[in-house]
C-alpha positions in Angstrom: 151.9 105.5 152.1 151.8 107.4 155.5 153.2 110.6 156.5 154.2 111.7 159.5 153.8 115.7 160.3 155.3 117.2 163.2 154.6 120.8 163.6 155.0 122.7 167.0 155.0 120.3 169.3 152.0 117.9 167.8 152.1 115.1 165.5 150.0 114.1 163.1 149.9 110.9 160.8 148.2 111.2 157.1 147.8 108.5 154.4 148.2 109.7 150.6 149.0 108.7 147.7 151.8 110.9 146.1 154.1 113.3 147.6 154.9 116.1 145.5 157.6 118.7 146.0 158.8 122.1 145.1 162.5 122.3 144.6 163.9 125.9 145.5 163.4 126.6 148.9 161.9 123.5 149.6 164.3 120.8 149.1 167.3 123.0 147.5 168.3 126.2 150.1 169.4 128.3 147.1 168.8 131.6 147.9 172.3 133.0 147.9 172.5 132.2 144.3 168.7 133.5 143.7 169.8 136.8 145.0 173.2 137.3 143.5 171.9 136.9 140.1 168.9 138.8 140.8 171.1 141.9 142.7 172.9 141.8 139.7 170.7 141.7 137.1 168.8 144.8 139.1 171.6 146.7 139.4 172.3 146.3 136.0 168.9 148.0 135.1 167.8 150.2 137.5 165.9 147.8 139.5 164.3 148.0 142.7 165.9 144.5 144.0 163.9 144.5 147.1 160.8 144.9 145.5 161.8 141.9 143.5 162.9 139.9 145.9 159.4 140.6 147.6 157.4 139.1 144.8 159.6 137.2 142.5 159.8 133.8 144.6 158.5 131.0 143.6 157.4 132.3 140.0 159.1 131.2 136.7 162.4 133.1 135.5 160.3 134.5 132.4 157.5 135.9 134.5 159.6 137.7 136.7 161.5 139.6 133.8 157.8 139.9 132.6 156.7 141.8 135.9 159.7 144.0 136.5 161.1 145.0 133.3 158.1 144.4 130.7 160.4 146.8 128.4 163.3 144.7 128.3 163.7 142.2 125.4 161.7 139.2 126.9 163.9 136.1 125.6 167.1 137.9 125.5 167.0 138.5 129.3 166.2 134.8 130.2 168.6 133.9 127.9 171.4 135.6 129.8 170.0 134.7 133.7 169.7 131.4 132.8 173.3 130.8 131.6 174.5 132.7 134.8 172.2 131.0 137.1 173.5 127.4 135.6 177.2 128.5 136.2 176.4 129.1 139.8 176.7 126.7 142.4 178.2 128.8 145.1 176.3 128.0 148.6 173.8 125.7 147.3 173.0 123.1 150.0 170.0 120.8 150.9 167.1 121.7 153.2 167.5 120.0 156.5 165.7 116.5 156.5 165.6 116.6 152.2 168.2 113.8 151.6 166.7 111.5 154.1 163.1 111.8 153.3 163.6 111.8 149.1 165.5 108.6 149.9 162.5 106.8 151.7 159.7 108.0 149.4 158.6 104.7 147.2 160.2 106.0 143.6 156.7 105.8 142.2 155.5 107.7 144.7 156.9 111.4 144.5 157.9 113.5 141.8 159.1 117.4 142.1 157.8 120.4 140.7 159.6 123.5 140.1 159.4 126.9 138.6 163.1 126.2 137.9 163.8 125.3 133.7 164.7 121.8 133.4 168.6 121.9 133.4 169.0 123.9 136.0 166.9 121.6 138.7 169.0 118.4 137.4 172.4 120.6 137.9 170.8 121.7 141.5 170.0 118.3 142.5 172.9 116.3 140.8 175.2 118.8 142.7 173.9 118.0 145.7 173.3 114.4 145.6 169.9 114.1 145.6 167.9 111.6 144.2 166.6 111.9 141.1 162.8 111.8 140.3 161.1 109.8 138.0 158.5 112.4 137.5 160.1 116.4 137.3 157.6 118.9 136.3 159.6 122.4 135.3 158.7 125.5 133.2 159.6 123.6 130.3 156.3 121.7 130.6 153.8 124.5 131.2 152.0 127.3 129.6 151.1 128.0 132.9 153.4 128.5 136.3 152.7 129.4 139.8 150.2 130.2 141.4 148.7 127.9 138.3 147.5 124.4 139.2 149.2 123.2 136.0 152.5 121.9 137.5 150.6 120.4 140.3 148.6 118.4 138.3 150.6 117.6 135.4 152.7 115.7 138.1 149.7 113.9 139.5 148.9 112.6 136.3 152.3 111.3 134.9 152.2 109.6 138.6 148.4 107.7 138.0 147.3 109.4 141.9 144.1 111.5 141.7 145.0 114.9 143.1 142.8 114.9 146.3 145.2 111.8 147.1 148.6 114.1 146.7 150.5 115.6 149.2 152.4 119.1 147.8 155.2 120.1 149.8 156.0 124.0 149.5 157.9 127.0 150.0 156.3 129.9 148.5 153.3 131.3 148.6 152.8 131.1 144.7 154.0 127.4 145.3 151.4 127.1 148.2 148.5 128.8 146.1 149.3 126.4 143.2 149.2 123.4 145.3 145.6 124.7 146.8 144.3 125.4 143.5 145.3 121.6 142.1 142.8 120.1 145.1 145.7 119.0 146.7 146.5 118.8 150.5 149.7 121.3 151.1 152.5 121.0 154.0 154.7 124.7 154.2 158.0 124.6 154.8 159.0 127.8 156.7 162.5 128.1 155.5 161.9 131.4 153.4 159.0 132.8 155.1 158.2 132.5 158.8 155.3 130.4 159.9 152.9 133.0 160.5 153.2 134.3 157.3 152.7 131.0 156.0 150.2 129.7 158.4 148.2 133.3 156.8 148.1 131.0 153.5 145.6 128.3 154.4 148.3 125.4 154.8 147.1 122.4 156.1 150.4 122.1 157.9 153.4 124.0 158.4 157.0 123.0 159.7 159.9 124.6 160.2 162.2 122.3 157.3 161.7 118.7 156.3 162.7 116.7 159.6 159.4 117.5 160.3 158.1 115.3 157.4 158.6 111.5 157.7 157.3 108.9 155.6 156.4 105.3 155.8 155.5 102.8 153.1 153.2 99.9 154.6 153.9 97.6 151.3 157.7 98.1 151.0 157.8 97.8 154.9 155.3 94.2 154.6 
């Protein structure tokens, strides 16, 4: 398939094989819920929520707990944020451009990858109407999350497409590093961090949200 990249004025048009995307950030704007239940779970403990916010995005639930508060009881405290963070749909809403480009990728064609657990990124996306993927990658699947190639590739895999062939569409710059790491070509999406922050990364292309991505199927068109 073909994608179309428009970034600052220029245009560019790619062929691959797989697009694969990050979920928080990237196709779900969730970060009023990300920091209410993180300002409250700091607050709770002492917790520099700043410095959390700083660090924390894009990594799994469990490794955040890990890197701020390595004395709290590890499953306990995931435990209790997940339950909250399930109950919370307050101000979720899609990234501009998500619905209309999930619903012209080929269904073999794309999967999405997320630090999120399982449940949580089908209540995210069933609440906001987005098409489901055939392949989801979460935390539930891997030893390993981001920065780690393991999501990345994983995905690849369950969708037959070599890596240097995928596409990774991301947020974060764990989520960016991850995608890097797999071999993988990686569009940014500067709807957390700004551009040049981004651009700082090594992307091969950054845009400001998803109307900046199209994509065209040359068999399904005939």
């Amino acid at each position: 398939m073909q994608l179309t990249i428009t970034t600052a004025g220029r245009t560019v048009t790619i062929a691959c094989g797989a697009l694969l995307l990050d979920m928080d950030g990237t196709l779900v704007d969730s970060q009023v819920c990300v920091e209410r239940k993180w300002r409250d779970w700091c607050r709770r403990h002492g917790l520099d929520v700043d410095e959390l916010l700083r660090v924390s995005h894009g990594l799994q639930l469990a490794d955040t707990v890990r890197l701020m508060a390595p004395h709290l009881d590890l499953a306990a405290e995931v435990a209790d944020l997940a339950r909250r963070e399930e109950q919370d749909t307050d101000g979720l809403r899609p990234v501009a451009g998500a619905a209309r480009l999930l619903a012209a990728l080929p269904p073999r064609r794309w999967a999405v990858v997320t630090s999120a657990w399982h449940r949580l990124a089908e209540i995210r996306l069933r609440h906001l109407g987005l098409p489901a993927p055939r392949v989801l990658v979460t935390a539930d699947d891997t030893a390993h999350g981001k920065p780690a190639p393991d999501g990345y590739l994983m995905a690849a895999a369950r969708l037959g497409c070599p890596p240097a062939d995928c596409v990774v569409v991301e947020d974060s710059p764990a989520g960016i590093e991850s995608g890097r790491a797999a071999g993988m070509r990686v569009i940014a999406v500067a709807t957390t961090f700004a551009i040049e922050e981004l651009d700082a990364l090594k992307a091969d292309w950054a845009v400001d949200d998803l109307t900046g991505v199209t994509v065209r199927d040359p068999v399904a068109a005939g």
